[in-house]
C-alpha positions as CSV (number, residue, x, y, z in Angstrom):
1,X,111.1,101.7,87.3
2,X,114.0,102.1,89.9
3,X,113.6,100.5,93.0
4,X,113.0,102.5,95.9
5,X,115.7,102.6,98.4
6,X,114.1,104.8,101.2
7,X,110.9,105.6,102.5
8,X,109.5,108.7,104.4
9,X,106.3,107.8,107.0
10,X,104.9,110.5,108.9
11,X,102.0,110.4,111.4
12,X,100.6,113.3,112.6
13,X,97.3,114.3,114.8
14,X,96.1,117.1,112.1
15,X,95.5,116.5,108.3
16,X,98.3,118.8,107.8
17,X,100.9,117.1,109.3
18,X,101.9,120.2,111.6
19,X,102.1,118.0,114.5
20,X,104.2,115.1,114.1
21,X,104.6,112.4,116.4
22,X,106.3,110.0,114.1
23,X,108.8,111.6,111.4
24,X,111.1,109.6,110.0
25,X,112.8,108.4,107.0
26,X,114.0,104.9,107.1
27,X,115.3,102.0,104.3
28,X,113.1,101.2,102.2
29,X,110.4,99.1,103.5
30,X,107.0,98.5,103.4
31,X,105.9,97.7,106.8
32,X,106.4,99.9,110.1
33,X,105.8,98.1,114.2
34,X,105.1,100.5,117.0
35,X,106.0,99.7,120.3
36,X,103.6,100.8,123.2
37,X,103.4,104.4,124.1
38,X,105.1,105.5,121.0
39,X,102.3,107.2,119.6
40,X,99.5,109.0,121.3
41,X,96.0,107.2,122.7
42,X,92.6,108.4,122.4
43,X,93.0,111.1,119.5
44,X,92.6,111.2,115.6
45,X,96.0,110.4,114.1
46,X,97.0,110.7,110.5
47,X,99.4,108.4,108.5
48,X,101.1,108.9,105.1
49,X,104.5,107.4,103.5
50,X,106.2,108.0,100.4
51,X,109.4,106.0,98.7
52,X,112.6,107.3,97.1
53,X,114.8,106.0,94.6
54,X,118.2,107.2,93.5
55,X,116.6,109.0,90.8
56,X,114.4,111.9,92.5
57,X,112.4,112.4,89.5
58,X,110.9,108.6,90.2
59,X,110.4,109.3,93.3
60,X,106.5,108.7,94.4
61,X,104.1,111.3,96.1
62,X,102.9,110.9,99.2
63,X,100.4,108.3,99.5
64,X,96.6,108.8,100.8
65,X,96.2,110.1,104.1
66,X,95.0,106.9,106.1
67,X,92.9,107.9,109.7
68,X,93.4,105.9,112.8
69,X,93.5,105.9,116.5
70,X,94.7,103.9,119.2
71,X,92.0,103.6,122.4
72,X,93.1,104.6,125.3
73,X,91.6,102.0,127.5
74,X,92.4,99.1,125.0
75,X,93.1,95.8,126.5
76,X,95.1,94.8,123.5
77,X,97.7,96.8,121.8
78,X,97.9,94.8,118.5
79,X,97.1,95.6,115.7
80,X,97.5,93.5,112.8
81,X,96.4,95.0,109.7
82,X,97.8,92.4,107.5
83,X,96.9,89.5,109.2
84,X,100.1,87.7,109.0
85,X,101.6,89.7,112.6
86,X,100.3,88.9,116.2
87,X,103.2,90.7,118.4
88,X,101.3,93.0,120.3
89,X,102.7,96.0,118.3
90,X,100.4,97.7,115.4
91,X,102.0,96.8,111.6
92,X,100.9,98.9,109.3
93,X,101.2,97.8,105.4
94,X,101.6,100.1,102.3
């Protein structure tokens, strides 16, 4: 299989992805940091991501929707989901 040379993340606060707040296509890569404020607090949000190789026909689907939210009254604004990240910034890992 060809290896991927971008990937596509999208977080959205509907299942449909109709409102974006993160739309981006970036290097390939399999990790993604937020700063603060960069997404919104308190509501449902949606994730997804998807990789692209030179060759669109291997390029993958989009992946399971994953559902998250960030509190708005949290003291800490961390998250690490891989256990290996403790920069005050969420890192999510696909």
């Amino acid at each position: 299989m060809p290896t991927p040379t971008t990937t596509d993340i999208q977080i959205s606060t509907d299942t449909s992805f109709n409102t974006l707040s993160i739309n981006e296509t970036k290097p390939y890569c399999t990790t993604r940091t937020f700063i603060p404020d960069e997404l919104p607090r308190g509501v449902d949000l949606y994730m997804r991501v998807r990789h692209h190789t030179d060759d669109t026909a291997m390029d993958t689907p989009w992946s399971d929707t994953r559902q998250f939210q960030i509190e708005s009254d949290a003291k800490i604004i961390g998250v690490c989901m891989d256990n290996s990240d403790t920069t005050k910034a969420p890192v999510w890992d696909w």
